[in-house]
C-alpha positions in Angstrom: 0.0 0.0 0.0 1.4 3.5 -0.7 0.6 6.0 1.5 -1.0 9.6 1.2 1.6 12.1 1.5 2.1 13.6 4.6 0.5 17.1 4.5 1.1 19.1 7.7 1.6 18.8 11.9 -1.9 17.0 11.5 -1.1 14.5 9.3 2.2 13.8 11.6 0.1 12.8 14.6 -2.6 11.0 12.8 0.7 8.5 11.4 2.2 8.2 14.7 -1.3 7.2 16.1 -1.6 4.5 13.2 1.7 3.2 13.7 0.6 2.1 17.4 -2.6 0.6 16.1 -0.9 -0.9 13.7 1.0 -3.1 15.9 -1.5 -3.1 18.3 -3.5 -6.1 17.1 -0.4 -8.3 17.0 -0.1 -7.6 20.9 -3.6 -8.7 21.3 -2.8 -12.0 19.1 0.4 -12.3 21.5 -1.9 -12.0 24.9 -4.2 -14.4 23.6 -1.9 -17.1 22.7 0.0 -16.7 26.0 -3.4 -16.8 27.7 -4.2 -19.9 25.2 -1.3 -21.6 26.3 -1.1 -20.8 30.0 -4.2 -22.0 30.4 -4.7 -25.3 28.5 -1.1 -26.2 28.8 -0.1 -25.0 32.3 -3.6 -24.9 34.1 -3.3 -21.1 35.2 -5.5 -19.0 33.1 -4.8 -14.8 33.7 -6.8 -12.6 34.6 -6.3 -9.8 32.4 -6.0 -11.1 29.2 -9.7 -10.8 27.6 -10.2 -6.7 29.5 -6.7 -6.1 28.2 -7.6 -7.7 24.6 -11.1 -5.5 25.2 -9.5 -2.2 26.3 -6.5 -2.9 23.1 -9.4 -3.2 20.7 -11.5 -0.5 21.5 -8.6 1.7 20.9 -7.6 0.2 17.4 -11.6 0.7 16.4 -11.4 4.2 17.2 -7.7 4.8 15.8 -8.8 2.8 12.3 -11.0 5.9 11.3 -9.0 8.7 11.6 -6.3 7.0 10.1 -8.7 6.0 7.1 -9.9 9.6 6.8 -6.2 11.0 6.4 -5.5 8.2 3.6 -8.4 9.3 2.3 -9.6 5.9 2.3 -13.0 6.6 3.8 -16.0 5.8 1.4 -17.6 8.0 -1.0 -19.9 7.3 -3.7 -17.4 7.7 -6.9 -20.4 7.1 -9.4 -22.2 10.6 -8.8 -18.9 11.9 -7.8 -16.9 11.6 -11.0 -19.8 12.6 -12.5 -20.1 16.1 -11.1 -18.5 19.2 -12.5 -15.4 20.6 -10.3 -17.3 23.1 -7.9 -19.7 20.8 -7.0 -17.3 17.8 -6.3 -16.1 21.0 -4.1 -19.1 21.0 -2.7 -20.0 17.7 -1.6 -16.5 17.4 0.0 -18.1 21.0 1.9 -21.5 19.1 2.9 -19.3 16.3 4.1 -16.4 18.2 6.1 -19.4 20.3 7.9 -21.6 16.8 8.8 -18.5 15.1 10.0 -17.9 18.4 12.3 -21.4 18.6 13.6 -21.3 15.0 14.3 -17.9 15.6 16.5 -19.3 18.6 18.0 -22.2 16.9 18.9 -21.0 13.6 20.4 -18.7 15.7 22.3 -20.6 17.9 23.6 -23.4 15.2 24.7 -20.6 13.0 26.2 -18.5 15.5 27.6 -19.8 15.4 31.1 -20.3 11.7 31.4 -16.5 11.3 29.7 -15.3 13.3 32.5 -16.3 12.4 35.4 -15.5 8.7 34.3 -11.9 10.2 34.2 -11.7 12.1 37.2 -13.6 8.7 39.4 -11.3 6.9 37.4 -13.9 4.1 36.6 -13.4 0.7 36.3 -14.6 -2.3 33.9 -15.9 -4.3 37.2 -14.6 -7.4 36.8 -11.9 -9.4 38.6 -8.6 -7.8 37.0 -10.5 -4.3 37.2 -8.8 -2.1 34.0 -9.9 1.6 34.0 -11.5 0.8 31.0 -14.4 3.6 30.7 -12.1 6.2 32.4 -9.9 6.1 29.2 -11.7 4.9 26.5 -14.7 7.3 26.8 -12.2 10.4 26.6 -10.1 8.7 24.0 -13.8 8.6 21.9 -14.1 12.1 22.5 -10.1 13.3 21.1 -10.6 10.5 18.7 -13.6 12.7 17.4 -12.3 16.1 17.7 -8.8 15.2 15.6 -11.5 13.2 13.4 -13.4 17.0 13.0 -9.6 18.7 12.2 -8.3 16.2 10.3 -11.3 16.1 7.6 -11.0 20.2 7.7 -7.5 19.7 7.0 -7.8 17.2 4.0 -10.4 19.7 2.6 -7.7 22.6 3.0 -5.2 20.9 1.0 -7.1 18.7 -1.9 -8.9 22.2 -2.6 -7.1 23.2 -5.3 -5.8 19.9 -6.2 -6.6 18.2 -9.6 -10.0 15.9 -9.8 -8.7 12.4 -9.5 -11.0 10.3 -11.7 -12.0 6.5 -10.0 -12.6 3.5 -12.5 -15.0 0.5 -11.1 -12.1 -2.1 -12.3 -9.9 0.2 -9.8 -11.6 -2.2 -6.7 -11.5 -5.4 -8.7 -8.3 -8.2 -8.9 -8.0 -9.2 -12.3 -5.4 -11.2 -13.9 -2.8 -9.5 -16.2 -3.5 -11.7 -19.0 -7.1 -11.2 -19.5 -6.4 -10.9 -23.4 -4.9 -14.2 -24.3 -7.4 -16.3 -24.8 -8.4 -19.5 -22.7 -7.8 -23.2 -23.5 -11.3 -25.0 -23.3 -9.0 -28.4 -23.3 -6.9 -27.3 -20.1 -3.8 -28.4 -21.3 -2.3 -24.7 -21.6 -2.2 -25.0 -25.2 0.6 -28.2 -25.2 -0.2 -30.9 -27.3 -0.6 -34.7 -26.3 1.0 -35.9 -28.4 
């Protein structure tokens, strides 16, 4: 995969938040099978494994889109889009920047209060092993959200003035290289048995 080019202080943070996440599920894999094998082999099962797996997760889920929006990798209907005349490709990308900033504004607005005082009672998931679980994950929602709201401002600051790329259906698709050679009905690869 090649990366989008790295566009400003933004774009710096959003990589260095992937790069965690990236490895991130490779730590969960490595808790599990350690859990796996402590438990069926040894007889001792943890714990912490399944919150810690939990609490891993949650962060990769929220991570996943704000990497996704500065690849610009989130999902858009191509069809009308290519279709559309410049300034109105302009202005979907307008309608879209301002829904994804209401939606931040209001999800952290609503869950301000609640992410807060989860933080400052430093909650826990209430099970055995006890991880803080809401007390980070409910504020990580809300930054999650508000570099989601920047981030998508700043994409539509720099691919303003930045030539229409045009998207082809067979983009998505894998198809062979040699599509134009025709097949052999016989299987052979075109050897003869004799």
């Amino acid at each position: 995969m090649v990366e989008h080019e790295v566009t400003g202080w933004l774009d710096r943070i959003t990589i260095a938040i992937s790069r965690v996440a990236m490895w991130a599920p490779a730590f969960v894999v490595a808790i599990i099978f350690y859990e796996v094998f402590v438990r069926y082999v040894l007889g001792a099962p943890t714990l912490w494994v399944n919150e810690m797996s939990l609490w891993v997760g949650g962060g990769i889920y929220l991570t996943a889109g704000l990497y996704a929006l500065q690849q610009r990798s989130h999902i858009r209907i191509f069809i009308i889009y290519d279709m559309v005349p410049r300034r109105l490709r302009q202005t979907f990308d307008v309608l879209s920047v301002v829904c994804v900033c209401i939606f931040a504004f209001a999800v952290v607005w609503g869950g301000f209060g609640e992410a807060k005082a989860k933080l400052l009672r430093w909650e826990t998931f209430g099970t055995a092993w006890d991880p803080p679980i809401p007390a980070t994950i409910k504020p990580l929602i809300l930054l999650t959200l508000v570099l989601l709201a920047v981030q998508s401002i700043s994409n539509l600051i720099h691919d303003w003035n930045r030539e229409p790329v045009s998207h082809d259906p067979a983009d998505d698709l894998d198809v062979p290289a040699n599509l134009d050679t025709p097949r052999d009905p016989s299987g052979t690869g075109g050897r003869s048995s004799t």
